[in-house]
N, CA and C atoms as an extended XYZ file, in Angstrom:
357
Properties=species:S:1:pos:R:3:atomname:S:1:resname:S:1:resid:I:1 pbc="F F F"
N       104.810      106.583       37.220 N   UNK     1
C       105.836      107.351       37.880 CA  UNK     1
C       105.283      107.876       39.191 C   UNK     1
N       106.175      107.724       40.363 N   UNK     2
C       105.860      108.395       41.568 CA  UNK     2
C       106.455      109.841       41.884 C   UNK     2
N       105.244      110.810       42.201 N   UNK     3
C       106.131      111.801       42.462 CA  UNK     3
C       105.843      111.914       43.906 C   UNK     3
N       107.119      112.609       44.346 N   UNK     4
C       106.859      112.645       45.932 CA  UNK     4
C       106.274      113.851       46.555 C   UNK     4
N       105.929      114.015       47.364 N   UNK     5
C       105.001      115.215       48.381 CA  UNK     5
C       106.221      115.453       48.653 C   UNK     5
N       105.976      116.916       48.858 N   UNK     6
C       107.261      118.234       49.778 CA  UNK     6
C       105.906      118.388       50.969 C   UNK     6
N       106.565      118.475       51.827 N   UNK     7
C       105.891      119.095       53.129 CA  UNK     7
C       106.875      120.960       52.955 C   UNK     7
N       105.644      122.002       52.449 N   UNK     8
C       105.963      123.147       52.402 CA  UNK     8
C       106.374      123.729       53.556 C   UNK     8
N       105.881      123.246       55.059 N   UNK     9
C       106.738      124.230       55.709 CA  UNK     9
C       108.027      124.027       56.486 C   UNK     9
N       108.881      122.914       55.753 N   UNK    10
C       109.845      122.417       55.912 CA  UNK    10
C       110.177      122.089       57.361 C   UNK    10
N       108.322      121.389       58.424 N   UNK    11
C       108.949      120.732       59.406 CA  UNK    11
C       108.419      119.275       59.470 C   UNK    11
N       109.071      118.436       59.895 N   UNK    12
C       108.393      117.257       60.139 CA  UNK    12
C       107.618      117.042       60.864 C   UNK    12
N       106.584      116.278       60.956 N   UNK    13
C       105.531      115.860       62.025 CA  UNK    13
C       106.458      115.393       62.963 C   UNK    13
N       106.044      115.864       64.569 N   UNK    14
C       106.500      115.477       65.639 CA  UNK    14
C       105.609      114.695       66.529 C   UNK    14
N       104.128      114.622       66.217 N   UNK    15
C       103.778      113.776       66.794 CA  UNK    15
C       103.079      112.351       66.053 C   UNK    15
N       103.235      111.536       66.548 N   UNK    16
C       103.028      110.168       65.436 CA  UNK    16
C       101.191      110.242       66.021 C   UNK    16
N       100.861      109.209       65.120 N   UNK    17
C        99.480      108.973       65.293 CA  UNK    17
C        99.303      107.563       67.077 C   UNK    17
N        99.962      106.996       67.049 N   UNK    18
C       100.106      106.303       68.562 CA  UNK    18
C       100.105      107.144       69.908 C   UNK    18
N       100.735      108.341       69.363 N   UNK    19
C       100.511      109.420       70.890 CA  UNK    19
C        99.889      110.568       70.700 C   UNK    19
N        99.258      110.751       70.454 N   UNK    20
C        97.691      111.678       69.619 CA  UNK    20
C        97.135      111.462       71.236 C   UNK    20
N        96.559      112.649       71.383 N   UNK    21
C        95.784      112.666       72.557 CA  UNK    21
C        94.350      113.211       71.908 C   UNK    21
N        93.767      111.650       72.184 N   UNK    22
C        91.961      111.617       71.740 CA  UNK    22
C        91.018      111.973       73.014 C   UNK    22
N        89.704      112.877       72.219 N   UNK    23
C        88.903      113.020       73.185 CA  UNK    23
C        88.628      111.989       74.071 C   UNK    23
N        88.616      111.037       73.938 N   UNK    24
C        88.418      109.808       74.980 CA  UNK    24
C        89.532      109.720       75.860 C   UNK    24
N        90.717      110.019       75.689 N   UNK    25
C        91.784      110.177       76.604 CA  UNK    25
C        91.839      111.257       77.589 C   UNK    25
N        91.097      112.553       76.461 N   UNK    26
C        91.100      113.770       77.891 CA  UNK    26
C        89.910      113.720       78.500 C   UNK    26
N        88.685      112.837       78.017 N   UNK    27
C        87.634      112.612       79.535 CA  UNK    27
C        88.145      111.730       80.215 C   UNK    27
N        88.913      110.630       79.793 N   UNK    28
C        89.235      109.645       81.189 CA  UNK    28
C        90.168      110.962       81.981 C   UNK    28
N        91.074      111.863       81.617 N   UNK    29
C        92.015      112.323       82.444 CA  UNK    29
C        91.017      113.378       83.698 C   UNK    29
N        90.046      113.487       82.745 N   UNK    30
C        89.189      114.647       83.231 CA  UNK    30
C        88.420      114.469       84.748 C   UNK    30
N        87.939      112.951       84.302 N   UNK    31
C        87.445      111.606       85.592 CA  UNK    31
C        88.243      111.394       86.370 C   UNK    31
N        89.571      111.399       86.262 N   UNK    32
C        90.631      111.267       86.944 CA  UNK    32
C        91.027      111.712       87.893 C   UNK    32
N        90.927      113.331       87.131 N   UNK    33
C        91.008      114.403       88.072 CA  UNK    33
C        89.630      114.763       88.928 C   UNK    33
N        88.476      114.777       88.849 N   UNK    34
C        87.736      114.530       89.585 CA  UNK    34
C        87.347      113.529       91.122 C   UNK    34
N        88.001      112.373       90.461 N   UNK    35
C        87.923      111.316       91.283 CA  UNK    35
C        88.840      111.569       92.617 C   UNK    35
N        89.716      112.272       91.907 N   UNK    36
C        90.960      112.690       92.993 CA  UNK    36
C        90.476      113.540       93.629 C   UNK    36
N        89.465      114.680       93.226 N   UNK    37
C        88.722      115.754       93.856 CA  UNK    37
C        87.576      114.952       95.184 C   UNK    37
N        86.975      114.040       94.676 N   UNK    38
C        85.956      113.353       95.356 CA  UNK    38
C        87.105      112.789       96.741 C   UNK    38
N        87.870      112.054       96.308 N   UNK    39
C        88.837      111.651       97.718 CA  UNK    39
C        89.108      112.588       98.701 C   UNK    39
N        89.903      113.313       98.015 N   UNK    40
C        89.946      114.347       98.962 CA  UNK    40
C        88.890      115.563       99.952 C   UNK    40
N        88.215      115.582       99.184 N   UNK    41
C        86.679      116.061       99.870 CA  UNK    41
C        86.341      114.897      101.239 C   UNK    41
N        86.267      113.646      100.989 N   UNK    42
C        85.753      112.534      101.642 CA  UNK    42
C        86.914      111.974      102.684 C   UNK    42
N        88.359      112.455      102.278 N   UNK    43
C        89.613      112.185      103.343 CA  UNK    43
C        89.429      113.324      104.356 C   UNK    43
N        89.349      114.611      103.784 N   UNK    44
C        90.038      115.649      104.321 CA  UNK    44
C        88.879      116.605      105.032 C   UNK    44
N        87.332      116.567      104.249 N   UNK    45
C        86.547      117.295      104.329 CA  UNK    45
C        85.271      116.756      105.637 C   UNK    45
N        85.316      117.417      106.867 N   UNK    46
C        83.839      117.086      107.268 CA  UNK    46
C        82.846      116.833      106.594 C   UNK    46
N        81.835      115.829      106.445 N   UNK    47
C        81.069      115.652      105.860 CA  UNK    47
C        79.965      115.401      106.289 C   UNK    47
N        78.449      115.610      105.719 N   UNK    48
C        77.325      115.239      106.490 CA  UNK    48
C        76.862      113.320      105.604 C   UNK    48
N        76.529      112.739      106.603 N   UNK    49
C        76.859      111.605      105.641 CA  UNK    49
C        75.672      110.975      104.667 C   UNK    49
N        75.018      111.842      104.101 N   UNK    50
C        74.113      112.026      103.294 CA  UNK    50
C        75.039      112.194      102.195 C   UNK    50
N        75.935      113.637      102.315 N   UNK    51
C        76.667      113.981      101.361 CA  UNK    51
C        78.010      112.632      101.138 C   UNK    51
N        78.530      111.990      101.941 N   UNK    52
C        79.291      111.494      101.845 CA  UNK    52
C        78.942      109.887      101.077 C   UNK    52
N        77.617      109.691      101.724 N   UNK    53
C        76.659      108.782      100.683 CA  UNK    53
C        76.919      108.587       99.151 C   UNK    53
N        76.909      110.139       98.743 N   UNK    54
C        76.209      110.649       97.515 CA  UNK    54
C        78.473      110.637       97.086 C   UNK    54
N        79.212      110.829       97.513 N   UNK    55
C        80.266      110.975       96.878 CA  UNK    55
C        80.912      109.774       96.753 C   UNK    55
N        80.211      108.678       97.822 N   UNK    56
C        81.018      107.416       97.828 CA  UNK    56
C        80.464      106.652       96.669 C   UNK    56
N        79.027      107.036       96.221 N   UNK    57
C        78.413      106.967       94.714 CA  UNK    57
C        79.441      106.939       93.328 C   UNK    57
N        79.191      108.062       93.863 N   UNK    58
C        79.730      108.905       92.311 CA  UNK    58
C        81.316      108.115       92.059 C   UNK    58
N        82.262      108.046       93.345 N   UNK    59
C        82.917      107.586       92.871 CA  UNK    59
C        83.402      106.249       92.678 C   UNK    59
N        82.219      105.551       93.350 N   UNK    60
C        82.296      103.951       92.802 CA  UNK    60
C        81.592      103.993       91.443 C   UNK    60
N        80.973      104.649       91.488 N   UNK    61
C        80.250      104.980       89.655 CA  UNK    61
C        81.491      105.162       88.521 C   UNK    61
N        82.675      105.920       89.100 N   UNK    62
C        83.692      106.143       88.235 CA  UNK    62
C        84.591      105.230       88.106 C   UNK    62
N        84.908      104.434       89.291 N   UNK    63
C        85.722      102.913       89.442 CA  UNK    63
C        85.096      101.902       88.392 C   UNK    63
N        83.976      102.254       87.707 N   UNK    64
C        83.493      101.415       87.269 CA  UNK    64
C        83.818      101.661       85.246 C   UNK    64
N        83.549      103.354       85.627 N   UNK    65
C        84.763      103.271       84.294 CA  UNK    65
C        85.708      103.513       83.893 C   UNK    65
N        86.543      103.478       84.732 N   UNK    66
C        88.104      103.420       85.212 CA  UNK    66
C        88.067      101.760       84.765 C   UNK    66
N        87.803      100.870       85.029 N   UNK    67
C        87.417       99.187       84.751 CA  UNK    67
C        87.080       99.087       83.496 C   UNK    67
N        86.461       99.672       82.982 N   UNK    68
C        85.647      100.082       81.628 CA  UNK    68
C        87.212      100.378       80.428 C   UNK    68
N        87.925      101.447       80.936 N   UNK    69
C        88.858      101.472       80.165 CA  UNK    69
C        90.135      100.792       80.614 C   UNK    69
N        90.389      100.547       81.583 N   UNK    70
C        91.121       98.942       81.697 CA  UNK    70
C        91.240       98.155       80.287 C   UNK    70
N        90.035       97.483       80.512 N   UNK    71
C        89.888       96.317       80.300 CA  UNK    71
C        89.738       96.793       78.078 C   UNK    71
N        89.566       98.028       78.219 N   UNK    72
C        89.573       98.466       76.409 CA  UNK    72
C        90.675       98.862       76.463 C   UNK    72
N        91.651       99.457       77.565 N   UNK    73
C        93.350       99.351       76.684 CA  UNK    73
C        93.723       98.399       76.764 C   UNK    73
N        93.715       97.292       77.642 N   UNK    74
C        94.042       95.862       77.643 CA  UNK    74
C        93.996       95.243       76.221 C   UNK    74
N        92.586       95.275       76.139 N   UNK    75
C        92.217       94.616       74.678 CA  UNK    75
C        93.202       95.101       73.056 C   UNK    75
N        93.423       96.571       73.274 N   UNK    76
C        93.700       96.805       72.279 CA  UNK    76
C        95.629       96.766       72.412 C   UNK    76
N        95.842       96.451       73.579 N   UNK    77
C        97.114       96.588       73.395 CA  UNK    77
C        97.349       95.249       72.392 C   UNK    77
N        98.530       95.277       71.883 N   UNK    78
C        99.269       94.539       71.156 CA  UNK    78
C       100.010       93.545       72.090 C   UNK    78
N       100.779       94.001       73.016 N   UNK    79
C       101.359       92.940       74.135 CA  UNK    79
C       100.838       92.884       75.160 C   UNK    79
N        99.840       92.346       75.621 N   UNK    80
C        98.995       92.257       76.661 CA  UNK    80
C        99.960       92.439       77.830 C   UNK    80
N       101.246       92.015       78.181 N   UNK    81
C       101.795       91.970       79.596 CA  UNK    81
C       102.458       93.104       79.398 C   UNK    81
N       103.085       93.202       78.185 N   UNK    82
C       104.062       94.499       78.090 CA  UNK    82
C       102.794       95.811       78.403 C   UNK    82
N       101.916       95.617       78.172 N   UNK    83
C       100.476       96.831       78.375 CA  UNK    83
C       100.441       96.579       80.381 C   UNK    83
N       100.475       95.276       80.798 N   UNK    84
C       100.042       95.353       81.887 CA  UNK    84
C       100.906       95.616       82.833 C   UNK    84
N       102.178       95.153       82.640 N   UNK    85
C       103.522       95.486       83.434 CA  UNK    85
C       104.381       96.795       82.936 C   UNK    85
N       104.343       97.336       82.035 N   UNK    86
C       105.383       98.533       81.663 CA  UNK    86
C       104.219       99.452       80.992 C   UNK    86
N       103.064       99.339       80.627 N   UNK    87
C       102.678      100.514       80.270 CA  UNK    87
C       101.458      100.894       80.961 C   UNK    87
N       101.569      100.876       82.026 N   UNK    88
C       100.405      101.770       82.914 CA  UNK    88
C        99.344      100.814       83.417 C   UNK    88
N        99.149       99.658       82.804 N   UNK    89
C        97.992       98.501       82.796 CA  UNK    89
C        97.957       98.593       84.349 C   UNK    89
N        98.669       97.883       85.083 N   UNK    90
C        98.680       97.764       86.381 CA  UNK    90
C        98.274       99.032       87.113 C   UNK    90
N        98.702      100.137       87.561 N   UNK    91
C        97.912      101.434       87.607 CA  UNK    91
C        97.162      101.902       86.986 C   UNK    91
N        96.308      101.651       85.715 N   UNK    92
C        94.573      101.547       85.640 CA  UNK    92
C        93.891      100.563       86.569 C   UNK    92
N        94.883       99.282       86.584 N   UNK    93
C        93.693       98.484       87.012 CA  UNK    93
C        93.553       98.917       88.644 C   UNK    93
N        94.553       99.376       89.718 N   UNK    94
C        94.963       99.715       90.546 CA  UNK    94
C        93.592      100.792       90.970 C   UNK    94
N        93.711      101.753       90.405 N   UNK    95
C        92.614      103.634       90.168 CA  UNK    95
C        91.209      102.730       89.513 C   UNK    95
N        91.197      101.282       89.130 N   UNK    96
C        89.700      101.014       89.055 CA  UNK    96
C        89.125      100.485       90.187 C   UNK    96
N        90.013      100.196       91.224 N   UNK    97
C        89.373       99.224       92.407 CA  UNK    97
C        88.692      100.728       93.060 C   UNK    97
N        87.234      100.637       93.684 N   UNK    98
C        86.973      101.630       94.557 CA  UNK    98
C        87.430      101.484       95.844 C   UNK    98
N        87.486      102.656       96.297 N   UNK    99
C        88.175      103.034       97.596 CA  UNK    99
C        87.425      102.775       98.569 C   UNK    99
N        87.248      101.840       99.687 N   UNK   100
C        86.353      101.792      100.837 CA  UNK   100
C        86.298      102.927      101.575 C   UNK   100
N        84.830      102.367      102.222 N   UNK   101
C        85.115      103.229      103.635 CA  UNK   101
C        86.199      103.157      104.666 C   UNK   101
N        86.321      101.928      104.817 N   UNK   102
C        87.616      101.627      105.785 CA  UNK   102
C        88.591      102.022      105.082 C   UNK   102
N        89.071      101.481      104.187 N   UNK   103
C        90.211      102.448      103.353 CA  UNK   103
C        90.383      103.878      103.697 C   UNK   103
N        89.592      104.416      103.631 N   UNK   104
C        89.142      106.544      103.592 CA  UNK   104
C        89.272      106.037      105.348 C   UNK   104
N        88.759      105.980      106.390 N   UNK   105
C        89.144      105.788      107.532 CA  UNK   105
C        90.370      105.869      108.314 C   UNK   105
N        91.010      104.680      107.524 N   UNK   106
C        92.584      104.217      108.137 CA  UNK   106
C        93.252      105.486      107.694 C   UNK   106
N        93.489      105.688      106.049 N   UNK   107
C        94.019      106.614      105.145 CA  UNK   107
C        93.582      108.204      106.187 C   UNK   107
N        92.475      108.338      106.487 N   UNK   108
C        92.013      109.756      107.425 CA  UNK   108
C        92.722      109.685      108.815 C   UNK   108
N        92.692      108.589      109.238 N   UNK   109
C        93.713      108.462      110.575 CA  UNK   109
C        95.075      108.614      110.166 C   UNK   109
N        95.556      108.404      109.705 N   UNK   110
C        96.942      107.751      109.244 CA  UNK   110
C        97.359      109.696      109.040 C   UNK   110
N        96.977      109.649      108.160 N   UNK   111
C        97.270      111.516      107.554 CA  UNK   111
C        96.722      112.647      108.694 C   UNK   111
N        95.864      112.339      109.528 N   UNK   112
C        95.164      113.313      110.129 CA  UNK   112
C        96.025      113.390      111.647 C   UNK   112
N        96.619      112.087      112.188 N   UNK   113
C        97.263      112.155      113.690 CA  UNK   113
C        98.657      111.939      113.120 C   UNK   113
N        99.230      112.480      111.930 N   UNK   114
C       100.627      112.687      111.633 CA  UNK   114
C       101.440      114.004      112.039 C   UNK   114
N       102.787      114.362      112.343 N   UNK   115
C       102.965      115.771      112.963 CA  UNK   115
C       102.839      116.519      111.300 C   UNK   115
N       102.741      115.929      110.212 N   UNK   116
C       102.679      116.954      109.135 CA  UNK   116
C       101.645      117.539      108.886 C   UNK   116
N       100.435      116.788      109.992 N   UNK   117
C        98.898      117.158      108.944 CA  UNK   117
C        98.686      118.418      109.405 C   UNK   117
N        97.992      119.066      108.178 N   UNK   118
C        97.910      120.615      108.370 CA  UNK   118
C        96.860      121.240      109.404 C   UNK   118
N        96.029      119.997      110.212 N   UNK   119
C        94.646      120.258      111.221 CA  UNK   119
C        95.547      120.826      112.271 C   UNK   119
């Protein structure tokens, strides 16, 4: 005979186990947000280029595991295209390419001789 479980505090689970936010999800977000910190320091910020050396590092160091988890949600998705076209695939792989210097250049011109920029 089966007896069934009561859930005593008469609510249902609202979050399923597929959208669980794992420690591995809030350090990539964490890198994320960093990385975005490093750009902007390196777009916006005078720099001595020792220091700018040392940030263009760090954040090709992070492009690298930005690539890193690419290529492990890729794997684990179930529909590889439906992962790469509708669920974010394409913007990981996008935030894994590192950002050049010329990139940060054009992007610093472009924003810096605009009538919005705040200089």
């Amino acid at each position: 005979m089966h007896m069934a479980t009561k859930n005593t505090t008469g609510q249902t689970p609202t979050v399923s186990a597929a959208n669980k936010v794992t420690t591995y999800d809030l350090a990539i977000g964490i890198l994320a947000i960093f990385s975005l910190f490093i750009l902007v320091l390196i777009i916006f910020v005078p720099l001595q280029p020792s220091t700018e050396d040392l940030l263009n590092t760090l954040e090709n160091l992070l492009c690298v595991v930005f690539l890193f988890d690419f290529f492990r949600s890729l794997s684990r998705a179930p529909k590889k295209w439906n992962y790469f076209l509708r669920g974010g695939g394409l913007l990981d792989l996008l935030g894994s390419l590192p950002f050049s210097r010329l990139a940060v250049y054009v992007l610093r011109k472009v924003l810096c001789s605009s009538p919005l920029s705040l200089r």
